[in-house]
C-alpha positions as CSV (number, residue, x, y, z in Angstrom):
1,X,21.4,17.5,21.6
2,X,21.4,16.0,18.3
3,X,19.1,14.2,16.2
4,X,20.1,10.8,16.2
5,X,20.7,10.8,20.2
6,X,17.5,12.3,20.6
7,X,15.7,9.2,18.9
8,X,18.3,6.7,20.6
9,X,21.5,6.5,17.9
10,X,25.1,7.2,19.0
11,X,27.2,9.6,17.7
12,X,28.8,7.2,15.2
13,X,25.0,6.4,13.0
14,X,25.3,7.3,9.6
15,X,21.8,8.6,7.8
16,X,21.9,7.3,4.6
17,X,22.9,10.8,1.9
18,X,21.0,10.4,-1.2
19,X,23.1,10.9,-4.5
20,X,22.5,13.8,-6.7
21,X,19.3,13.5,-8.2
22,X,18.0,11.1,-5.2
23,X,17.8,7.8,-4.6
24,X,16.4,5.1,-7.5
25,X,13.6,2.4,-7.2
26,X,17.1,-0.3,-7.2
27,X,18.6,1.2,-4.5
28,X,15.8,0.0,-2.3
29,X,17.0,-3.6,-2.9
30,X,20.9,-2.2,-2.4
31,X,20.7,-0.1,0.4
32,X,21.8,-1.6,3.8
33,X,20.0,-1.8,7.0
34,X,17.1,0.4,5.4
35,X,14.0,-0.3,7.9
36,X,11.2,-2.4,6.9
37,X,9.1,-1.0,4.7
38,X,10.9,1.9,2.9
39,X,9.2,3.7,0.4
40,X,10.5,5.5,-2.9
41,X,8.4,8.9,-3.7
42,X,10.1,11.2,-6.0
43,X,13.8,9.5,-5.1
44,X,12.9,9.9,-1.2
45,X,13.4,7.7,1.0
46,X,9.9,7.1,3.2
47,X,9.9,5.3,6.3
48,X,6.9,4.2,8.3
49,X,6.0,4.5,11.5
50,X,4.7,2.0,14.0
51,X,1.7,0.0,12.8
52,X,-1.1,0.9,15.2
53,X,-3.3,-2.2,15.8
54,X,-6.4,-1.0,14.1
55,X,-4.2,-0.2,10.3
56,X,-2.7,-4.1,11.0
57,X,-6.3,-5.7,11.3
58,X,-7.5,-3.7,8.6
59,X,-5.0,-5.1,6.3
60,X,-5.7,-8.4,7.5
61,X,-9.0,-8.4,7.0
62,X,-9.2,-7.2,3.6
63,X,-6.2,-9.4,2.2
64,X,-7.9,-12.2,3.7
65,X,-11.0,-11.1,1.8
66,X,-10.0,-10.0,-1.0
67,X,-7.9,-13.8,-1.3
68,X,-10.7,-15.4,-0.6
69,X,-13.1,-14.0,-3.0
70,X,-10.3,-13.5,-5.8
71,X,-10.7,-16.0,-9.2
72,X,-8.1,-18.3,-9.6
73,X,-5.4,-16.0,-11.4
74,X,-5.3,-13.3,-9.5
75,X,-3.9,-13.5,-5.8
76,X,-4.3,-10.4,-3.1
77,X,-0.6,-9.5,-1.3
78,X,0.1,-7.2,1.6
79,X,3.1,-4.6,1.4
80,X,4.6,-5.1,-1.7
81,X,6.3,-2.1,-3.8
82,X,5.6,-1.2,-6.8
83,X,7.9,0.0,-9.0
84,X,5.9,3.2,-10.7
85,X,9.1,4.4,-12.6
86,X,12.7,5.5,-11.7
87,X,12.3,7.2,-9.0
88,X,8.8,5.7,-7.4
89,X,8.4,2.6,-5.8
90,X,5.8,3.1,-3.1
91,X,4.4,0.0,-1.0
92,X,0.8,-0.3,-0.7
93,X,-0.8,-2.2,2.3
94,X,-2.4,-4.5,0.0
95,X,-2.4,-5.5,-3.5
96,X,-4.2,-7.6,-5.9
97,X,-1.8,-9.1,-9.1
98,X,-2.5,-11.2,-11.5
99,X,-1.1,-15.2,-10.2
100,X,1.4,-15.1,-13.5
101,X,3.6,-11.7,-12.3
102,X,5.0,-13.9,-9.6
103,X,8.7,-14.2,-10.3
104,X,9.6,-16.6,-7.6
105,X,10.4,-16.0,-3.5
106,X,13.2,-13.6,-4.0
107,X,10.3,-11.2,-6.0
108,X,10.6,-7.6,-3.9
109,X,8.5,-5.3,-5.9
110,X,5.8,-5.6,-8.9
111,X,5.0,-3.5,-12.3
112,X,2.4,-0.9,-12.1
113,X,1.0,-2.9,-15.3
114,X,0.6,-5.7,-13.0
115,X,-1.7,-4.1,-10.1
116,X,-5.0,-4.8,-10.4
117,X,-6.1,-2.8,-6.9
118,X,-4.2,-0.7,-4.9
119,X,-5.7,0.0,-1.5
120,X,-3.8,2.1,1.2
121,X,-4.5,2.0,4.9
122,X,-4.3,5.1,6.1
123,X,-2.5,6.4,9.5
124,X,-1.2,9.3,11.3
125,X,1.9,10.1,9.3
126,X,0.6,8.8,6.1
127,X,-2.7,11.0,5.5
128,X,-1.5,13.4,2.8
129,X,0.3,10.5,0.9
130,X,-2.9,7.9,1.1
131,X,-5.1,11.0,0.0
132,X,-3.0,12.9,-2.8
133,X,0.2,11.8,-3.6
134,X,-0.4,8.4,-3.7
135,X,-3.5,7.7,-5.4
136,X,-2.1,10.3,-8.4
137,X,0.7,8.4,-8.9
138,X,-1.0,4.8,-9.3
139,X,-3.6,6.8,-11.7
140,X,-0.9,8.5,-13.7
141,X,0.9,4.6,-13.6
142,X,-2.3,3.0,-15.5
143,X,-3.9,0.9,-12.4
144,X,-7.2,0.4,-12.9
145,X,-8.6,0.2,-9.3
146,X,-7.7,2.5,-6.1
147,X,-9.2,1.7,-2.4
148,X,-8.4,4.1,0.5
149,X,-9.5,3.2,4.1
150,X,-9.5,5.1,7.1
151,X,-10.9,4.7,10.4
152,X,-14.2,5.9,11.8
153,X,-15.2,5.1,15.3
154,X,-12.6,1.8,15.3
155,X,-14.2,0.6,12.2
156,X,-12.6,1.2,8.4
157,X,-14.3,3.3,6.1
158,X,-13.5,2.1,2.5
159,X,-13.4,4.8,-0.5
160,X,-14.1,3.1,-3.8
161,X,-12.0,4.8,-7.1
162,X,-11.6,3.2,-10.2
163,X,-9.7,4.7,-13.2
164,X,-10.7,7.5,-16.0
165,X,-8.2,6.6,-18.6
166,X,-9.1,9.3,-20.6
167,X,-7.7,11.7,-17.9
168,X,-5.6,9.2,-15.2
169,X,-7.1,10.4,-12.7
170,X,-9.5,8.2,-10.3
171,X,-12.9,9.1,-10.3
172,X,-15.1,7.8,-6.8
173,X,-17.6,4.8,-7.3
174,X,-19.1,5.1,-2.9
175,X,-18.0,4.9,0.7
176,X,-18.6,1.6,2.5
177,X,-19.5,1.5,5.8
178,X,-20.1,-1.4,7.7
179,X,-20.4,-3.3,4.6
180,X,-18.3,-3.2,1.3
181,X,-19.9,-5.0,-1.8
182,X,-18.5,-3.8,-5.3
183,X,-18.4,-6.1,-8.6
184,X,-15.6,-4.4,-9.7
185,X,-12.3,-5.8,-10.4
186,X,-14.3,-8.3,-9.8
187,X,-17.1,-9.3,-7.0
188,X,-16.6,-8.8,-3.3
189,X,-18.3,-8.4,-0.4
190,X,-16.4,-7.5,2.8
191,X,-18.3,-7.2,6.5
192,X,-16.1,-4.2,8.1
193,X,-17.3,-4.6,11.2
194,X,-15.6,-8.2,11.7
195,X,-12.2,-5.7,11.7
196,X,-11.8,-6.9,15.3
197,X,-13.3,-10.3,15.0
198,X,-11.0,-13.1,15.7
199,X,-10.7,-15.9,13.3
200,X,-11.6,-19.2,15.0
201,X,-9.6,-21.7,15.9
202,X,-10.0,-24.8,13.6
């Protein structure tokens, strides 16, 4: 049995062959039919697998925070690529950018100089990308803050880095559990625990 009948495709599907050399951060915006949320890490194409309820609530919660507590030029986006160089243009699960690098609703991707935060989610599939290969990247690409989250007993655990620019490499600030309060980019305070909590109907 092949590979594509095994996950569902007919024999006529055609994978997408990478060029010599790999693919480019524009052939994310060229390339047909790519699923959502295709990454670029170094000129491979990345492709995620199913959200699982607690990484979608995670995100929620902490773009809704982070938007919330943001000042008034800087805005907090979920799944947005950046485009790290020519042949990087990862997506992380939520952003903060300054209000002024929006370049209207056609927009697909940002510059590393415009990231404020980074903060990856991680799952399953994604753990030695959200750990390693991720974070070095948006070091070596100048952003100044770095959150990784990951789940402990249904709740997120949020891991603090902010930027050595001497070396660009992200040094820890804490953990957060339960709580997150940091004053860096700028002050926040997040209850974790309200990860499952239900917004009320106004």
């Amino acid at each position: 049995m092949s590979a594509g009948r095994e996950y569902g495709l007919d024999d006529q599907y055609e994978w997408a062959r990478p060029p010599a050399g790999g693919w480019t951060a524009d052939d994310l915006d060229r390339l047909p039919s790519l699923p959502p949320h295709t990454e670029l890490i170094d000129g491979s194409l990345v492709f995620m697998s199913p959200q699982t309820r607690f990484r979608t609530r995670a995100m929620r919660l902490l773009e809704n925070a982070l938007m919330d507590q943001a000042p008034d030029d800087l805005e907090a986006i979920r799944e947005m690529t950046v485009r790290l160089d020519r042949r990087n243009r990862p997506e992380p699960d939520v952003l903060v950018v300054p209000v002024e690098a929006d370049t209207g609703p056609g927009q697909t991707w940002f510059r590393p100089e415009d990231v404020v935060l980074a903060v990856e989610v991680v799952s399953a599939d994604s753990l030695e990308r959200d750990r390693e290969v991720k974070p070095r990247k948006y070091a070596q690409a100048r952003v100044p803050h770095f959150w990784r989250v990951e789940q402990r007993d249904g709740l997120p655990v949020v891991y603090v880095y902010e930027l050595d620019p001497a070396t660009l490499a992200y040094m820890p600030v804490d953990i957060f559990h339960q709580r997150l309060k940091v004053d860096r980019p700028f002050p926040v305070e997040i209850d974790l625990t309200a990860v499952n909590r239900r917004e009320p109907r106004a």
